[in-house]
C-alpha positions in Angstrom: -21.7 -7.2 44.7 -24.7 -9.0 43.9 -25.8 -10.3 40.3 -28.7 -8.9 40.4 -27.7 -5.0 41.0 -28.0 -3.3 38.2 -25.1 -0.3 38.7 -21.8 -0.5 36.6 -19.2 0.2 39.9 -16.8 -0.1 36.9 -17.5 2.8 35.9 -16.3 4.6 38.6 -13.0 3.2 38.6 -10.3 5.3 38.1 -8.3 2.9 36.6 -10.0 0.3 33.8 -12.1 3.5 32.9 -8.8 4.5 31.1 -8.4 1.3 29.1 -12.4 1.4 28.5 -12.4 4.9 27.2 -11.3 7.6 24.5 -9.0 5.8 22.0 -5.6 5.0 23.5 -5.6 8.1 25.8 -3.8 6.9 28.7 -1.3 4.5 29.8 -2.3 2.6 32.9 0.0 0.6 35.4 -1.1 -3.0 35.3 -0.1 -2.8 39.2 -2.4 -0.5 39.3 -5.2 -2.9 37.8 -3.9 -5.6 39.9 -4.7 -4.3 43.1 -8.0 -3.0 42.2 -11.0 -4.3 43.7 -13.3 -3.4 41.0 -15.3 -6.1 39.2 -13.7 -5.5 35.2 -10.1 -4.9 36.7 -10.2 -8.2 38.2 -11.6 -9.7 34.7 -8.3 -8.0 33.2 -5.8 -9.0 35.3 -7.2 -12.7 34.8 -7.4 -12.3 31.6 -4.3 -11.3 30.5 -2.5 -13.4 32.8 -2.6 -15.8 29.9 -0.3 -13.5 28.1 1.8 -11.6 30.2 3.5 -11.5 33.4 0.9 -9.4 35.7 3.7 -9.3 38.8 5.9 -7.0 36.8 5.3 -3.9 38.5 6.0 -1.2 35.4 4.2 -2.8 32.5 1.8 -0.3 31.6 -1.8 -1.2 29.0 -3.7 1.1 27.1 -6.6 0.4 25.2 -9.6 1.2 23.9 -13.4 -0.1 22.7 -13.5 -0.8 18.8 -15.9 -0.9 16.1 -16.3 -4.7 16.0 -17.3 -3.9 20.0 -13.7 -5.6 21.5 -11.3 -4.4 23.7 -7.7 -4.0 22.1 -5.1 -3.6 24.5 -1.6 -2.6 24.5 0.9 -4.3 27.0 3.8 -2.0 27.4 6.4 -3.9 29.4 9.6 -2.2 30.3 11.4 -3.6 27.1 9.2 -2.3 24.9 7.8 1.1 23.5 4.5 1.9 22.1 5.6 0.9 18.8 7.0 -2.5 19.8 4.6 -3.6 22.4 2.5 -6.4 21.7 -1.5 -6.0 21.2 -4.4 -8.1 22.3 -8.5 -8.1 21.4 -10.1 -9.4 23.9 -14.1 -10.1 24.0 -16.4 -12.3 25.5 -18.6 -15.0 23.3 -21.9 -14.9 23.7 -24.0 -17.4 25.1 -27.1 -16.5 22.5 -27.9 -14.6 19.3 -29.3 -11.6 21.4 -27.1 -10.3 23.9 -25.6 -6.5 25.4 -22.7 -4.4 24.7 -21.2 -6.1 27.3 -21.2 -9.0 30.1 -23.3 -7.2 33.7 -21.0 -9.1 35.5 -17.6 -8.4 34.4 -18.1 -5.1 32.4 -16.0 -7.1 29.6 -17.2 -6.4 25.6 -19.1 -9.0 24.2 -18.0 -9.3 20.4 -20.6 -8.6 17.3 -19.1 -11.0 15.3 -16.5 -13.5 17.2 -13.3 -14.0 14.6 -12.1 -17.2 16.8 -13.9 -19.6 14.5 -11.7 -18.5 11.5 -8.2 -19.9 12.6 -7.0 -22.9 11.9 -3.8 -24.6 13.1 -0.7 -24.6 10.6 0.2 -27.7 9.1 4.0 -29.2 10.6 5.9 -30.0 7.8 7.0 -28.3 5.2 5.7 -30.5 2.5 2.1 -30.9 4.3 2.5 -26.8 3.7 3.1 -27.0 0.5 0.7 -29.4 0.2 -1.8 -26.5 1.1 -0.8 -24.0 -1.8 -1.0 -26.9 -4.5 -4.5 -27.1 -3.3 -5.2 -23.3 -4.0 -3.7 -23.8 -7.0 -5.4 -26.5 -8.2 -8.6 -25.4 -7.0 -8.3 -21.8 -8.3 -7.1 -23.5 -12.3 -10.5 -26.0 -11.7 -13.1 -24.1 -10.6 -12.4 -19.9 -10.7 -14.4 -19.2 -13.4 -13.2 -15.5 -13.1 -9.7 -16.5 -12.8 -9.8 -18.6 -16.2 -12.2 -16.3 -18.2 -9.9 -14.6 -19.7 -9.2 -15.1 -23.9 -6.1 -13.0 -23.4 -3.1 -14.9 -24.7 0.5 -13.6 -23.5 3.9 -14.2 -25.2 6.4 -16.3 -23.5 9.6 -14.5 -22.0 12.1 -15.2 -24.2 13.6 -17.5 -22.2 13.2 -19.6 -18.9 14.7 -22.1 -16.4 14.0 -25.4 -17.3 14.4 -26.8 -13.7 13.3 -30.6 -14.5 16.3 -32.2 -13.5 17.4 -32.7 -10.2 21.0 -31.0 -9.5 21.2 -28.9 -12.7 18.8 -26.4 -14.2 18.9 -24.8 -18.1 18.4 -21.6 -19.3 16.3 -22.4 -22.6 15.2 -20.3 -25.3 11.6 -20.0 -26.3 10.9 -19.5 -29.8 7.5 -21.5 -30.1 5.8 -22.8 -26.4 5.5 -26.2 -25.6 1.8 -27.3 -26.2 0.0 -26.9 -22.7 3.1 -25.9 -21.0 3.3 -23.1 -18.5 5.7 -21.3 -16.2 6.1 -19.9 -12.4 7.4 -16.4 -12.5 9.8 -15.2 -9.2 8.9 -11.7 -7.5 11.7 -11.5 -5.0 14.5 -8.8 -4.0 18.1 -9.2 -5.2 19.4 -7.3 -2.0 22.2 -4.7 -1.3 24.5 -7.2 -0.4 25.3 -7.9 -4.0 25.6 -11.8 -4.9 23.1 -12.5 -6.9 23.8 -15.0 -10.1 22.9 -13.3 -13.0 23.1 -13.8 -17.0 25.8 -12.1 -18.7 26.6 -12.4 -23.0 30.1 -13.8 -21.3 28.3 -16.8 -19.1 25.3 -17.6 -21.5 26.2 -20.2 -23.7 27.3 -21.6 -20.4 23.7 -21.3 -18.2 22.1 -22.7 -21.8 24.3 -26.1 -21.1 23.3 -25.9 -17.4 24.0 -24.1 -14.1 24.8 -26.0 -11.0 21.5 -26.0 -8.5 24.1 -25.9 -5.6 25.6 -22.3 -7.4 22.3 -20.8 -7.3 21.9 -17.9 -3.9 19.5 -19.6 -1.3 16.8 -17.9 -2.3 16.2 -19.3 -5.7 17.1 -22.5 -5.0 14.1 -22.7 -2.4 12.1 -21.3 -5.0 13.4 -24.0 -7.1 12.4 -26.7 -4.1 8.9 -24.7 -4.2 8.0 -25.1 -8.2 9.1 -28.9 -7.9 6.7 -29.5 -5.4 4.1 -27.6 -7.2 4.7 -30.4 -10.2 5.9 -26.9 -12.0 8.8 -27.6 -14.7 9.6 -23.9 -16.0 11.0 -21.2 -13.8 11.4 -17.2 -15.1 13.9 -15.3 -12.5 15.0 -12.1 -13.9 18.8 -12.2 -13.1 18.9 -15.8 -15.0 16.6 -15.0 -18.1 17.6 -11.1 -18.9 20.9 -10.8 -20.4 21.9 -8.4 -17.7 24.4 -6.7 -19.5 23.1 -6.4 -22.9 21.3 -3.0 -22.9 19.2 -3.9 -26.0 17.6 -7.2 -24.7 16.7 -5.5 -21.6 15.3 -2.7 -23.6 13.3 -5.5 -25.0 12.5 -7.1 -22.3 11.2 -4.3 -19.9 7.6 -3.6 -22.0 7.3 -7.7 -22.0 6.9 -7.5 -18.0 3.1 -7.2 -18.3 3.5 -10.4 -20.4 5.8 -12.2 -18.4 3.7 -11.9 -15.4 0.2 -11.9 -16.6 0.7 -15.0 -18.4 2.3 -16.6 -16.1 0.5 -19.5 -14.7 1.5 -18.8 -10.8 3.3 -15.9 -9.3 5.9 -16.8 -6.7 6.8 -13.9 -4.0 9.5 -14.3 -1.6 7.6 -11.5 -0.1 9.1 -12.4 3.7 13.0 -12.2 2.2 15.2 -8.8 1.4 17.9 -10.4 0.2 18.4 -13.3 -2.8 21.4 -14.9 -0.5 19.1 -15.1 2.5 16.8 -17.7 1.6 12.9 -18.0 1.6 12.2 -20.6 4.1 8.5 -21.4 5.3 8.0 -19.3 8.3 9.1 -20.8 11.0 6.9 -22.0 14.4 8.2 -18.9 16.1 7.3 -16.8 13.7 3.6 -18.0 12.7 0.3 -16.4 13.9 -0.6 -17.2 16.9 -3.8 -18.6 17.6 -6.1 -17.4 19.9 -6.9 -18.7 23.8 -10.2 -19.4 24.3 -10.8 -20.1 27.7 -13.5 -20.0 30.6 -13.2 -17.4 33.0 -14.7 -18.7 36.2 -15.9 -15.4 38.9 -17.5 -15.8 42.2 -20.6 -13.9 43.5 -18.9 -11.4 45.7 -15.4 -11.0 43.3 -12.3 -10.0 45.0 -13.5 -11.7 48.2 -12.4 -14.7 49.8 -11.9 -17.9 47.3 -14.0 -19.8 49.4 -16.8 -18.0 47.8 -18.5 -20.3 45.2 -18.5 -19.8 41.3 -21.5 -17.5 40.5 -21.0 -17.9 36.4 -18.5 -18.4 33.6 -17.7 -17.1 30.2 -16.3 -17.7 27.3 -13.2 -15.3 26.6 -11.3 -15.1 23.6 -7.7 -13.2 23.2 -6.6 -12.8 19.5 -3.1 -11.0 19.0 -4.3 -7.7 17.1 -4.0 -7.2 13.9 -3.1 -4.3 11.1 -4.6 -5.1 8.0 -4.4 -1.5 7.2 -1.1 -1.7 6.9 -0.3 -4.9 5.5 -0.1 -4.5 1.5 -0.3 -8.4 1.4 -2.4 -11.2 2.6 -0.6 -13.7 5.3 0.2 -12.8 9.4 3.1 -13.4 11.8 3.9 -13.4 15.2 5.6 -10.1 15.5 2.9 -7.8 14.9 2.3 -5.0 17.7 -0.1 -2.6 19.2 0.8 0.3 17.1 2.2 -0.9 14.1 2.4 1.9 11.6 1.7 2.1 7.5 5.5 0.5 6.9 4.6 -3.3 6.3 6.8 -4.9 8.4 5.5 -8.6 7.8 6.6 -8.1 3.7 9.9 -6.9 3.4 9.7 -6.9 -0.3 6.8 -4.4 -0.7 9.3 -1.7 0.0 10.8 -2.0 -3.7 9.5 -0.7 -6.4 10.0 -3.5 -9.1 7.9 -5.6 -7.0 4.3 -4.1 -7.5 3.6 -4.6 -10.5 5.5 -8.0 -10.1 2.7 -8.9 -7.8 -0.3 -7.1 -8.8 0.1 -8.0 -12.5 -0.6 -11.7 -11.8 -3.5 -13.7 -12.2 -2.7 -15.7 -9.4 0.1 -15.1 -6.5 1.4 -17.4 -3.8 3.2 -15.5 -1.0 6.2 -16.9 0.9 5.8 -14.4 4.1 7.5 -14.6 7.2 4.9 -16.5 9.4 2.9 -18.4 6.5 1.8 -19.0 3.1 -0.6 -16.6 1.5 -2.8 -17.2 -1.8 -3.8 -14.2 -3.9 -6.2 -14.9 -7.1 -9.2 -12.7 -9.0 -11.4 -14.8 -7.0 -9.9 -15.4 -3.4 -7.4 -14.4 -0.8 -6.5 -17.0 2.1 -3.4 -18.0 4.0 -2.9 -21.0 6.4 -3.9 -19.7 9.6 -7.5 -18.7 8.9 -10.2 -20.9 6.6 -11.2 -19.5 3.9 -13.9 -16.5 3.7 -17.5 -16.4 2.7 -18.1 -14.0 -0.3 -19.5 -10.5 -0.4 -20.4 -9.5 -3.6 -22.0 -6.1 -4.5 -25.0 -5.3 -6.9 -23.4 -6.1 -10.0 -22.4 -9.8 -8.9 -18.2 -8.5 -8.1 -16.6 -10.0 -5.8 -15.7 -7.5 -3.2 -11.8 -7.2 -1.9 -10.7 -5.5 1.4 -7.6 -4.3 -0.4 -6.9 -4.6 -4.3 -3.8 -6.9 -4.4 -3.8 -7.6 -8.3 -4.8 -6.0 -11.3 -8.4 -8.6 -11.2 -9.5 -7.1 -8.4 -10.2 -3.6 -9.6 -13.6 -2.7 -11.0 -14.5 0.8 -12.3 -17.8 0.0 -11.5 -19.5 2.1 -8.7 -16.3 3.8 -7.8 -17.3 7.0 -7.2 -21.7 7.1 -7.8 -24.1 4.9 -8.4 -24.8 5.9 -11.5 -21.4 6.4 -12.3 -21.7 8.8 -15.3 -18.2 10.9 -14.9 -15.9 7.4 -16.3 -13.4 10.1 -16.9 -13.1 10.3 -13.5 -12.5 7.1 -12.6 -10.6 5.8 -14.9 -8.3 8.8 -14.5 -8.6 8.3 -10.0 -7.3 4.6 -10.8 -4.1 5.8 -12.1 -3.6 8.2 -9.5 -4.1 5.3 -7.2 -1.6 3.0 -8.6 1.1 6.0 -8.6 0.5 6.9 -5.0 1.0 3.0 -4.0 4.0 2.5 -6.4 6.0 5.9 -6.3 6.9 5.5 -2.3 9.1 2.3 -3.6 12.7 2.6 -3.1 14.8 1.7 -6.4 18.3 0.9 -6.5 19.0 2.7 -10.1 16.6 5.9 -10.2 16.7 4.9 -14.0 14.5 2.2 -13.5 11.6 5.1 -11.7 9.3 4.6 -15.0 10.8 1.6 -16.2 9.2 -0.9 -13.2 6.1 0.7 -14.1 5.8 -0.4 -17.5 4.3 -3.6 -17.2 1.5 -2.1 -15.6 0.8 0.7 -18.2 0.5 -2.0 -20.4 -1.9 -4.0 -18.8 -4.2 -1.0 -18.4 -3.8 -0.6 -21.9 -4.7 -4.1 -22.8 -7.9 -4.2 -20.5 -9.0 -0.5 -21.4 -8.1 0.0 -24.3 -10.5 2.6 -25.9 -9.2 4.6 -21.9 -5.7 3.5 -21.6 -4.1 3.8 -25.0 -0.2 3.0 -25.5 0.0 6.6 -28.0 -1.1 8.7 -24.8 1.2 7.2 -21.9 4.6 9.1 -21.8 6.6 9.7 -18.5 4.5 7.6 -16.2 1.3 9.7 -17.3 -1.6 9.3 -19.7 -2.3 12.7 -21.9 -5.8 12.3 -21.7 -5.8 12.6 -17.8 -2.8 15.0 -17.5 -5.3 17.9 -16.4 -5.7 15.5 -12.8 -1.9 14.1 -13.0 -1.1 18.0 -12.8 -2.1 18.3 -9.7 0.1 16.2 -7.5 2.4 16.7 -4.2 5.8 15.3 -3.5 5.7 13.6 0.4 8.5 11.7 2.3 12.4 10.9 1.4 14.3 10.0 -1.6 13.5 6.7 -3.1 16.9 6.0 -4.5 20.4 7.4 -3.0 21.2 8.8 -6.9 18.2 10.7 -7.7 18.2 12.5 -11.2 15.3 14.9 -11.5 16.2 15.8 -15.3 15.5 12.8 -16.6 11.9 13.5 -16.8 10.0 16.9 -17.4 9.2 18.6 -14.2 5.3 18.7 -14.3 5.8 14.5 -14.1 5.7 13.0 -11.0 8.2 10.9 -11.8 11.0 13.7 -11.6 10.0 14.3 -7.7 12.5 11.1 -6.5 10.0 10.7 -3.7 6.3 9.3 -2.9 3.7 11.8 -4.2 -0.1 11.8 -3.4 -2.6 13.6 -6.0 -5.0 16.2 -4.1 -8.0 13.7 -4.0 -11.0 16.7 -4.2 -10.0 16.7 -7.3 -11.9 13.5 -8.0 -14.4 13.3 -4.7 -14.9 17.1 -4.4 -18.7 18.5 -4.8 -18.4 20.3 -8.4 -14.7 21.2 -8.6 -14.0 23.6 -11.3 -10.5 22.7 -13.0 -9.0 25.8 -15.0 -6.7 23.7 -16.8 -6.9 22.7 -20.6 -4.2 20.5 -22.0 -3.2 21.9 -25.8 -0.3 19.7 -26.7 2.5 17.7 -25.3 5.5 17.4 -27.0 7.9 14.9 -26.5 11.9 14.3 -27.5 14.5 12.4 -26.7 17.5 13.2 -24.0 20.6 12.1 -25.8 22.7 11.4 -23.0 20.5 9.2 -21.5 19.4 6.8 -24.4 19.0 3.8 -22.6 17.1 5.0 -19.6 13.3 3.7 -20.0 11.0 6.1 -20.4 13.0 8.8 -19.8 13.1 12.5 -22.4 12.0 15.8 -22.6 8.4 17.1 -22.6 7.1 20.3 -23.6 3.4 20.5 -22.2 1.1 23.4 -23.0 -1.5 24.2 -21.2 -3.8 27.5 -21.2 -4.8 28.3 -17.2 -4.5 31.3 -15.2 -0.8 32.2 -14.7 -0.7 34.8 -11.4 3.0 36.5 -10.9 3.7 36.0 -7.2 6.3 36.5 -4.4 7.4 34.9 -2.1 9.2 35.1 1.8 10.6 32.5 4.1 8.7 32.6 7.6 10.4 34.0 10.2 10.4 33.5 13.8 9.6 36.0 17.3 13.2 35.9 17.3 13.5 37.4 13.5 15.3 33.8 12.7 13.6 31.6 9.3 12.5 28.8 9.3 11.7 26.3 6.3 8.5 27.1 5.4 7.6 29.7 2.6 4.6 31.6 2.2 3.5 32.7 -1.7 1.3 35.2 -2.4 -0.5 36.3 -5.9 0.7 40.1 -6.6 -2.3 40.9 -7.9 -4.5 42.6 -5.4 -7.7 41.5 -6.2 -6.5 37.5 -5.3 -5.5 38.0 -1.8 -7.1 34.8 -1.2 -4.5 32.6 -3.3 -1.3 32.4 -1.1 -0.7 29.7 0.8 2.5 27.7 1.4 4.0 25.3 -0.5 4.7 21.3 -0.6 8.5 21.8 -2.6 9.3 18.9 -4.9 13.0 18.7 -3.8 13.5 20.4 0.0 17.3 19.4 -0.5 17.4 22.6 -2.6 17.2 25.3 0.2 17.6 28.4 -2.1 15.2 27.2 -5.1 11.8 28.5 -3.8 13.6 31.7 -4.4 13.1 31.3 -8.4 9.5 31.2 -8.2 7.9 34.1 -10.3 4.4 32.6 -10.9 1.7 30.1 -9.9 -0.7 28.2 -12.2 -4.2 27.5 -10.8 -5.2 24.0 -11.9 -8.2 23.6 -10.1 -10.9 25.1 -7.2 -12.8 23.6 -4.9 -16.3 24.0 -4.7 -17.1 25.9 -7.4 -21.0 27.1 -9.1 -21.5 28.1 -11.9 -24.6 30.2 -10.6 -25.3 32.3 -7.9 -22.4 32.5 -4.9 -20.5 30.0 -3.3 -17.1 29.9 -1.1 -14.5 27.5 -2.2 -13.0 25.7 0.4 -9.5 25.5 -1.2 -7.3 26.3 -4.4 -4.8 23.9 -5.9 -1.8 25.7 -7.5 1.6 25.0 -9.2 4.4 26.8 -8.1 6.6 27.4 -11.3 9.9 29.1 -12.3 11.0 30.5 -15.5 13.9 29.1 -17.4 16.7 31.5 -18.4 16.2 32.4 -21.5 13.5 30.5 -22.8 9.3 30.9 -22.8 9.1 28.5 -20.6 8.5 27.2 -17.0 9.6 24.3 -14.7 7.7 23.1 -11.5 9.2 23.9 -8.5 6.1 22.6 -6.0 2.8 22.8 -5.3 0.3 24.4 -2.9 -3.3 24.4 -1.9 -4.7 27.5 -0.3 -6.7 27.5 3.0 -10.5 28.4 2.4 -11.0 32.3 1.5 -13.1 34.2 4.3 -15.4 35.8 1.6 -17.7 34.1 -1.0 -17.8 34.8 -4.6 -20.8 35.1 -7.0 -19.9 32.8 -10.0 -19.6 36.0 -12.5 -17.0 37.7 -10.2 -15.3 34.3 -10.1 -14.7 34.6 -13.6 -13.9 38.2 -13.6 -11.3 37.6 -11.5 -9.1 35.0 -12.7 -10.2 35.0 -16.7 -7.7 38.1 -17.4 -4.7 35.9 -16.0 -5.3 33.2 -18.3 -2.3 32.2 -20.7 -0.9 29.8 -22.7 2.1 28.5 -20.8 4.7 25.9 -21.7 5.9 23.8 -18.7 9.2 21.3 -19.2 
């Protein structure tokens, strides 16, 4: 094959084609590759020599061209599965700013934009680590103008670990600060296990006199190590500054979290550790990022023929381990991620709890103890030890612009949904909705806490909106003046906690569901959405038998909206056996377009769907108010009636499948006006 012919015989190839082609369609035996004589086959068998044995006859690859124009790989050796197979990007470095798709010779992608550069080895001690975050920290206090506008000032917790002293740390009460002093807060997991040393009214006086640094599980005395490093002299850990068996001080205590946090000068996260007797060591060399090979790959003018041929040309080729930022909640990398890693963050244990988000996204700044490396979180940057830092992008406004919103200072209503951005109602009420959807998929130990490890949150929206978020209008993880859109939401996935108790919280609330729930998102991005829903009143009480469950009681919400009687059938079979899915249907005749099946908030209750009498339309999608138009989808509640009462509670929720016949905007009205009703929901 001669340089200067300008046919692709790779494209013929039956093989590389495969790895080249539609995304991940095929897997591919690297023998197979090996023994190839085309041009790009030979290219990938050199290239991943580097990382993988090509002699073992049943690894498979499968791959595929990406947006950034690289080729990400799969090697699928006989230990592995898809899921636990490690990936590659591979791409060639250009030799000039101008250049192809691809190098003519070896049929390899040439990268748009070559990460290589960005890496940077980690440091080899532990202190020289260290070393790294009191840089960020200092840096960020100096110079973030963002990060130290704020005027806010936040109480103290009520007490913290005074961890000065070497083999003994104080629990100390704080009625007036010390002048300039601040404090690390601790995000971490207590674990299953059990173990963790906590503050009881029995052991206080005791921990105020001083508690034994050698008694403390692993994992806070690292953190202890950590803050001692970073010249820090005040330490808050929940189990060691709550009274944990004094309902009234954690009562107390629980709307203080957005204080506690916010003002905390740093945010420590063991985020790599799911257990407080574990530890939270510096991830070790095993366990850190790889860095990339860059190497020079040397071919001959006639490749696959005799070595005696001499080198025609070289290039630079890089191979990164791939990456899945899109499903890593946090910053920082390690060396276990794989080709198809999916949306469970493996790298940060701790993200799977529920106390933990707003632990994390409440504070200013955040240093992350993950299992490959250390990760730095602020309203101005993100960076972790294995990559330098980024350049900025801002948008028009002069915002700094964040791949993922990791604390409360990187959300802007700005822009969110237009340019001119005249509907705030809707964005304002779409950021709650996004905070839920992120936080309600977090497992709790104590359902109790379901609204509870929200609370710090709520408050922080309250304090930075205040004229949006106000504390009178939040009640059972909602806001009133956004219940219309926090209607109209669907229950997803398992329990979040073994002991879930629906009852504690009204029905219509998403907290009651006990599992993740996503809000229909047209509701907010849909062209001209017509909701039917008008919120008249909520009333709220108090559950007696559950006095000290945050957030918990009973609430009455009225609402006027169409109210359709309905019935409903489990599908069946050829066989004439069910199944689990149920099909609802309006009664009316003139709405055979709303039926549809449901998304049931508890599918543990296999006989409930039966009690459904009606559905409530909250909201269609398009909708005109002149001339015809034919929505693409209805969002409805399904609701049963409670015995002996003018009332309903939710069972699920469905949205229909687009109508086959459009609707002038009069008959629209004509049609759904005469069901309309003032309904109580509990």
């Amino acid at each position: 094959m001669n340089a200067e012919d300008s046919a692709k015989p790779w494209e013929q190839c039956p093989h590389c084609k495969e790895i080249f082609g539609q995304v991940y369609d095929k897997r591919i035996k690297l023998s197979s590759i090996v023994a190839s004589k085309c041009a790009r086959c030979w290219a990938v068998r050199e290239i991943l020599s580097c990382v993988t044995d090509t002699a073992n006859p049943w690894t498979e690859l499968v791959g595929s061209i990406w947006h950034d124009n690289t080729l990400e790989i799969g090697v699928i050796t006989p230990e592995d599965s898809l899921e636990t197979a490690k990936g590659y990007k591979i791409y060639i470095v250009a030799d000039s700013e101008k250049h192809a798709r691809s190098d003519s010779r070896l049929g390899i992608p040439i990268a748009y934009t070559p990460t290589h550069k960005n890496y940077r080895p980690i440091k080899d001690s532990d202190a020289e680590r260290i070393s790294v975050a009191k840089g960020w920290l200092a840096d960020c206090v100096a110079s973030h103008e963002t990060c130290n506008a704020e005027c806010q000032e936040y109480e103290w917790p009520r007490r913290v670990l005074d961890i000065s002293q070497d083999d003994v740390i104080r629990l100390v009460s704080i009625e007036d600060p010390p002048h300039e002093a601040t404090y690390v807060a601790l995000s971490y997991c207590w674990g299953r296990r059990g173990g963790n040393l906590c503050t009881y009214e029995s052991n206080l006086a005791q921990h105020r006199q001083g508690i034994p640094s050698k008694s403390l599980p692993q994992t806070i005395q690292d953190i202890v190590s950590v803050c001692k490093q970073l010249g820090q002299q005040y330490l808050w850990v929940d189990a060691l500054c709550i009274i944990q068996d004094d309902p009234a001080d954690k009562m107390a205590q629980i709307p203080r979290m957005a204080d506690i946090y916010s003002g905390a000068l740093l945010v420590i996260s063991a985020a790599g550790t799911a257990d407080v007797l574990e530890g939270c060591p510096l991830g070790p060399p095993e366990l850190q990022p790889s860095q990339p090979k860059v190497f020079e790959l040397e071919y001959t003018r006639h490749i696959g023929a005799d070595s005696e041929n001499k080198t025609a040309g070289k290039v630079t080729v890089v191979v990164e381990r791939m990456e899945h930022e899109h499903c890593r909640r946090l910053p920082g990398h390690w060396a276990r991620e794989t080709f198809d890693q999916d949306g469970v963050d493996l790298l940060n244990t701790i993200e799977d709890r529920a106390w933990t988000f707003q632990e994390r996204f409440l504070a200013k700044r955040a240093l992350y103890i993950g299992k490959g490396e250390l990760s730095w979180v602020c309203a101005s940057a993100v960076q972790c030890e294995c990559r330098k830092s980024r350049l900025e992008v801002k948008n028009e406004d002069g915002d700094r612009v964040f791949n993922h919103r990791y604390c409360i200072g990187h959300v802007s209503t700005k822009r969110l949904f237009s340019d001119s951005n005249k509907d705030i109602y809707k964005t304002f009420s779409y950021l709650w909705t996004e905070i839920v959807t992120m936080y309600s998929a977090r497992l709790l130990t104590q359902f109790t806490d379901r609204v509870a490890a929200l609370e710090g949150l709520s408050a922080a929206f309250s304090r930075r909106w205040p004229d949006v978020y106000a504390r009178k209008d939040y009640a059972f993880g909602c806001w009133e003046p956004f219940l219309r859109d926090l209607l109209v939401w669907y229950a997803t996935g398992e329990p979040v906690s073994e002991n879930v108790k629906r009852d504690l919280f009204p029905s219509w609330a998403w907290p009651s569901s006990g599992r993740a729930v996503t809000f229909t998102s047209w509701v907010w991005y849909g062209v001209d959405p017509k909701p039917w829903v008008e919120v008249l009143r909520l009333e709220r009480g108090q559950l007696f038998d559950e006095v000290n469950v945050f957030g918990s009681g009973k609430g009455i919400l009225t609402i006027r909206a169409p109210l359709i009687a309905c019935t409903g059938e489990a599908a069946a079979f050829d066989d004439g056996s069910q199944g689990d899915d149920v099909l609802y249907t309006a009664l009316d005749a003139k709405l055979p377009f709303l039926k549809g099946y449901p998304s049931l908030d508890d599918p543990s209750q296999k006989e409930e769907w039966k009690t459904v009498t009606h559905m409530i339309l909250l909201a269609s999608y398009p909708f005109k108010a002149q001339g015809s138009s034919r929505p693409l989808s209805f969002a409805l509640l399904c609701v049963a009636p409670v015995p002996g009462k003018d009332e309903f509670r939710r069972i699920g929720m469905m949205t229909t499948v687009r109508p086959k016949r459009t609707f002038e905007a009069h008959e629209f009205e004509e049609l759904l006006v005469p069901h309309i009703s003032d309904v109580k929901l509990v």
